[in-house]
C-alpha positions as CSV (number, residue, x, y, z in Angstrom):
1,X,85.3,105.9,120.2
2,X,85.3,105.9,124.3
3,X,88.1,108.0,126.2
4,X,90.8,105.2,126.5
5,X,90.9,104.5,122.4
6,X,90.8,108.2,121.7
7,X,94.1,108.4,123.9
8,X,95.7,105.3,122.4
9,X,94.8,106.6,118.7
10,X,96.0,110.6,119.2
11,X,99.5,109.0,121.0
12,X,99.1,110.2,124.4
13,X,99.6,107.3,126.0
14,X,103.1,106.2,126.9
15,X,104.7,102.4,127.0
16,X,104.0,102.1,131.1
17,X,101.6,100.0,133.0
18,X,97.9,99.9,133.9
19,X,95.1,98.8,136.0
20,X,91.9,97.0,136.6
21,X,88.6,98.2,137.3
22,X,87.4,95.4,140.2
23,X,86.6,96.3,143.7
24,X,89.2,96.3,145.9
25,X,90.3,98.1,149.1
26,X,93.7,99.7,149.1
27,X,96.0,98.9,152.3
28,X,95.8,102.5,154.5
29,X,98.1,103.3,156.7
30,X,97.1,103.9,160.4
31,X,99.5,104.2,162.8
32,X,101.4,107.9,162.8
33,X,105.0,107.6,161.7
34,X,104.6,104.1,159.8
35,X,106.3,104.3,155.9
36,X,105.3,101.4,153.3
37,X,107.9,101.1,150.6
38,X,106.9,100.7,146.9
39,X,109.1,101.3,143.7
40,X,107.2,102.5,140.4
41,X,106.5,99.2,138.2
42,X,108.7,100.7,135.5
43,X,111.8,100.4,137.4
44,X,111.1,96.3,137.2
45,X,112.9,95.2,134.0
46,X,112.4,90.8,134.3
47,X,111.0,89.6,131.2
48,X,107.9,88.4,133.4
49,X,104.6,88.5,133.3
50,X,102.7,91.7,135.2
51,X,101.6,89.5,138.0
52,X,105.2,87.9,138.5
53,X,106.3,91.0,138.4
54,X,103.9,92.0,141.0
55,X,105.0,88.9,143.2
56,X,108.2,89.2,143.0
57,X,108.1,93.0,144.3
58,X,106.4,91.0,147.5
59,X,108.8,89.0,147.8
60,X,111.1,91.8,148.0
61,X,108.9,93.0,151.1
62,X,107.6,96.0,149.0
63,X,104.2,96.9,150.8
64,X,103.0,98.5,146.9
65,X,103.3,99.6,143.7
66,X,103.0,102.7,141.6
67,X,101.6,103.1,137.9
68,X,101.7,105.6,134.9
69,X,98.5,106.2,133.4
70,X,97.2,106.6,131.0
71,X,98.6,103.3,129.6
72,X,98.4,100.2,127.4
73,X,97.4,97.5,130.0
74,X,94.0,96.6,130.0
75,X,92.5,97.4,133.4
76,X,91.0,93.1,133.3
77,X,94.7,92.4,133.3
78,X,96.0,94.4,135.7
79,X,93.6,94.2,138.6
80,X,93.9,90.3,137.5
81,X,97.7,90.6,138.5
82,X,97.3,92.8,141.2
83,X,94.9,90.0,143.2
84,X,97.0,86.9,142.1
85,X,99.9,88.8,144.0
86,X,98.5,90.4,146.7
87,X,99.8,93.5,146.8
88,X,98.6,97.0,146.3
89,X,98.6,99.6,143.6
90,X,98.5,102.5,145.7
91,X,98.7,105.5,143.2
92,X,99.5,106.2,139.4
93,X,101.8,108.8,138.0
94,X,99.8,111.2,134.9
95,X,101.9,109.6,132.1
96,X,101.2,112.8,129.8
97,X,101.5,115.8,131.8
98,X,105.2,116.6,131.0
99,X,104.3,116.9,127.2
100,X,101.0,118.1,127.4
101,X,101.3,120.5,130.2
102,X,98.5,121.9,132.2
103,X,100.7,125.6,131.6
104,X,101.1,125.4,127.9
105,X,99.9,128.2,126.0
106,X,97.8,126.2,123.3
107,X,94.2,126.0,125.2
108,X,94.3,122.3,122.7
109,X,97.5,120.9,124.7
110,X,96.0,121.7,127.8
111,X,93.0,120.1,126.9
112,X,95.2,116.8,126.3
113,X,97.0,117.2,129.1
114,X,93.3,117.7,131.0
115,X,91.9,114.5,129.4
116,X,95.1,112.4,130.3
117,X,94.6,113.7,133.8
118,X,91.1,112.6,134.3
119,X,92.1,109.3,132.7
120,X,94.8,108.8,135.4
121,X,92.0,109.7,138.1
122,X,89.9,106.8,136.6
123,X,92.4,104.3,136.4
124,X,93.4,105.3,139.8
125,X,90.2,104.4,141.4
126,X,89.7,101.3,139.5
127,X,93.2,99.9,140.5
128,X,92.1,100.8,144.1
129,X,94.8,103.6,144.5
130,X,94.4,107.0,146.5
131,X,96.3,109.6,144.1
132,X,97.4,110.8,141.0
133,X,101.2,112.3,140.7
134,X,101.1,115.6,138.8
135,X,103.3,118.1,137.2
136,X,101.5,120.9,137.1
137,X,103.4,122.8,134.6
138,X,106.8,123.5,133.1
139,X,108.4,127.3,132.4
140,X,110.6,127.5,129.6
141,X,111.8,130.4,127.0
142,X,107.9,129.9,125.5
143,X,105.5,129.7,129.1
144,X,106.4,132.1,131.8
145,X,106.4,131.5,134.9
146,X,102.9,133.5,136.1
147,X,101.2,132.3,132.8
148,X,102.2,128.4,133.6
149,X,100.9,129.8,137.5
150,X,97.6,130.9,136.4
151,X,96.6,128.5,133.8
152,X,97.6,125.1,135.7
153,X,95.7,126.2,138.9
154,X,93.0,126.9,136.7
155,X,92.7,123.5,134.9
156,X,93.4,121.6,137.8
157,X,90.4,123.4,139.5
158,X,88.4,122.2,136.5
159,X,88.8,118.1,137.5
160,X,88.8,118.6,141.8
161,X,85.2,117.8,141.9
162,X,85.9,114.7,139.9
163,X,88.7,113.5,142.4
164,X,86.4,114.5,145.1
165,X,83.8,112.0,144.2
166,X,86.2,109.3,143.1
167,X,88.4,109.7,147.0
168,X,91.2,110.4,144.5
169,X,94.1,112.6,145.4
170,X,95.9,114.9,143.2
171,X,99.2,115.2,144.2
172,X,102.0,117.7,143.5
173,X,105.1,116.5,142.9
174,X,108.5,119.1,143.5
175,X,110.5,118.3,139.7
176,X,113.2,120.4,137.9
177,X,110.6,122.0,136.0
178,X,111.7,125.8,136.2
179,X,108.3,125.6,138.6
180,X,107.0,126.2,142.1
181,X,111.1,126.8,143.2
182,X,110.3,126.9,147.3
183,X,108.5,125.2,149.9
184,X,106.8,128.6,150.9
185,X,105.3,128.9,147.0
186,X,104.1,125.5,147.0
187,X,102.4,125.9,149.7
188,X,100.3,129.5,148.6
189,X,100.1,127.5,145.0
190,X,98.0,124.1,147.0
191,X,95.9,126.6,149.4
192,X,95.2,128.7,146.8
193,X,93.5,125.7,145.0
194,X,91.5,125.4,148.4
195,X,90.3,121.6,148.1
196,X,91.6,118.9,150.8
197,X,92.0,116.3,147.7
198,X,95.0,118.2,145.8
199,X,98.4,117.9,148.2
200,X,101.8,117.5,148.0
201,X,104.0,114.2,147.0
202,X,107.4,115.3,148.1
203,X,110.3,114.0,146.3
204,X,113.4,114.1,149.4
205,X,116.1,114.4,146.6
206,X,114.6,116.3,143.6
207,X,115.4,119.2,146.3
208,X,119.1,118.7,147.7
209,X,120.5,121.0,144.8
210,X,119.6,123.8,145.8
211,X,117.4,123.4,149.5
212,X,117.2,120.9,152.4
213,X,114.5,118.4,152.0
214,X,113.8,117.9,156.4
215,X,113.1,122.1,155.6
216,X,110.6,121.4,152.9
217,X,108.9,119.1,154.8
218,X,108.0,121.2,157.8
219,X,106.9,124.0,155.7
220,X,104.3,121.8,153.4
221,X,103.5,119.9,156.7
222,X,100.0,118.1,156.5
223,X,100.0,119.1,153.1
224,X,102.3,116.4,152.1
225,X,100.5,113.2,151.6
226,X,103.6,110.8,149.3
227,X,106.9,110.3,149.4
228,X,109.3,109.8,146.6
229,X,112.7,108.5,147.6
230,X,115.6,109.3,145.7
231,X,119.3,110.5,146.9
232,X,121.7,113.3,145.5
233,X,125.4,114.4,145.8
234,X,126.1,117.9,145.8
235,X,129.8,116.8,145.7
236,X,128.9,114.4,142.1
237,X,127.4,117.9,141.3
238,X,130.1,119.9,142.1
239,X,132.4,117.6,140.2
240,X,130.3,116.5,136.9
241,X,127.3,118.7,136.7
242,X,123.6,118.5,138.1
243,X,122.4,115.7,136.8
244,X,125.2,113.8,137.8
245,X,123.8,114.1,141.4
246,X,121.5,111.7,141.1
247,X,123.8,109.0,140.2
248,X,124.6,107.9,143.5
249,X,123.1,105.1,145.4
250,X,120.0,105.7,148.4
251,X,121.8,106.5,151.5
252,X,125.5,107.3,149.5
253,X,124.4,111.4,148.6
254,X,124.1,114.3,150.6
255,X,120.9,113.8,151.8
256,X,120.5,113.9,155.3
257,X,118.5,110.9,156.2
258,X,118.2,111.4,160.4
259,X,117.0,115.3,159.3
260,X,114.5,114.2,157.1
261,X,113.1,111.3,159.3
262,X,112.8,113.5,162.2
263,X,110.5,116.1,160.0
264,X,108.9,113.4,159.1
265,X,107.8,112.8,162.6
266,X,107.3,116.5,163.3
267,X,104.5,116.5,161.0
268,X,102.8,113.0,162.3
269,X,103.6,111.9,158.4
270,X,102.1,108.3,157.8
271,X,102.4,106.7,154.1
272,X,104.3,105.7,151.1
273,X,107.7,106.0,150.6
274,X,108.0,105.3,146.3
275,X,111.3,104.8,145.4
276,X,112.2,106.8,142.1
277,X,115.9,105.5,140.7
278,X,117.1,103.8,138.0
279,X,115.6,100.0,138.2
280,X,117.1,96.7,137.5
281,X,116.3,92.8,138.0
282,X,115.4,91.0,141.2
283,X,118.8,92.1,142.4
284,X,119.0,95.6,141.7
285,X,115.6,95.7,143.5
286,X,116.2,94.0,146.7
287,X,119.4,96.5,146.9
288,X,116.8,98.9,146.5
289,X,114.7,97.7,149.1
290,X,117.6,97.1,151.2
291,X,118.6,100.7,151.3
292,X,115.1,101.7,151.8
293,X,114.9,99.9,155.2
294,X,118.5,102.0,156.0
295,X,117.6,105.4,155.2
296,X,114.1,105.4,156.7
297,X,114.6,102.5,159.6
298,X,112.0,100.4,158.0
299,X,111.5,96.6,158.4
């Protein structure tokens, strides 16, 4: 049984979307202080095909796309979408690592979560994308915090020479996952892994609870390679708890747009900007899109 159907059989793959193996070049971003928008393809609910889906996201003027992996797509199917649209997948999001965590205790879990990692580097290269999004780990009553430290640094060690040779990125992402709680940590947690091919993708809003995302930015600096886009209300907060921050629309939070686009620039950032919010239909995206071009003064 290969890799993919030993995933599909033990139940580590989750209902998202996936990729094709062809050759294709990804659309790179040159010029310093250019954003490309792109929305994860779960957040597309049309009853569509994948390449419909794909071409309506165009339409939309999304410059690209974002996966989970592993998945249930056949790679044939989705690199067959991807070129009937014309539009790039530029990275996949590890679909397992919040339930098989690179920190758990169990040296079998993180083996799972290890496999479902190197899966997500191969279906990122074959979907022409340049990273994988990672959690690293999660600290609860059962993982402390310098065991989760320790044993995700050293299984992420363990695949780097993979991504190396595949031009894949593995990129953090900041989450509510007990883990990594400042900008000055994350930043001793990626040198400390000492390899130009794991970064930083830096979620603006996952942070406004408790920091200042234009802050965080400075302090990863070239270290942060993506951009997830999402807003937060410390006054929703405030009001009806922390989750409730996120209910707010892009550009309607506390997030201070001008800040963050001027660290931006500080730190010559060129790249995606993923939106991560609750999706919709063709409507509900092009708001999306809409508020994109706001917030970050894109076209």
């Amino acid at each position: 049984m290969d890799r993919r159907n030993f995933l599909r059989k033990a139940g580590i793959y989750s209902g998202a979307i996936a990729f094709g193996s062809a050759i294709f070049i990804p659309h790179r971003v040159q010029a310093a202080g250019q954003l490309k928008k792109a929305v994860k393809l779960g957040m597309v609910d049309e009853d569509v095909s994948l390449a419909e889906k794909f071409q309506m996201l165009k339409e939309l003027g999304f410059d690209g796309v974002e996966m989970n992996s592993p998945n249930d797509y056949e790679t044939e199917e989705v690199i067959d979408a991807r070129e009937e649209a014309g539009i790039p997948i530029h990275g996949v999001v590890d679909s397992v690592h919040w339930n098989k965590t690179l920190g758990d205790p169990d040296p079998a879990v993180r083996e799972e979560g290890l496999e479902g990692l190197r899966t997500a580097i191969t279906d990122a290269k074959d979907y022409g994308a340049t990273s994988v999004l990672l959690v690293p780990a999660v600290v609860n009553e059962n993982i402390s915090y310098d065991d989760a430290y320790r044993r995700s640094q050293t299984e992420i060690k363990k695949v780097i020479p993979m991504a190396e040779k595949q031009n894949i990125q593995i990129l953090i992402e900041n989450v509510w996952n007990k883990f990594l709680l400042s900008p000055l940590e994350e930043v001793r947690y990626l040198d400390e892994l000492g390899s130009k091919w794991v970064g930083a993708y830096f979620d603006v809003g996952n942070v406004v609870n408790f920091g200042y995302p234009e802050q965080w930015i400075r302090i990863l600096g070239h270290r942060v390679k993506k951009l997830d886009i999402k807003e937060y209300s410390r006054e929703k907060r405030d009001k009806e708890g922390p989750f409730a921050g996120f209910r707010v629309p892009i550009g309607a939070g506390s997030v201070d747009w001008a800040a963050v686009r001027k660290a931006l620039n500080e730190i010559n950032y060129s790249g995606w900007a993923t939106a991560e919010v609750s999706g919709g239909d063709r409507d509900r995206l092009q708001d999306i899109a809409t508020r994109m071009n706001r917030v970050l003064k894109m076209t």
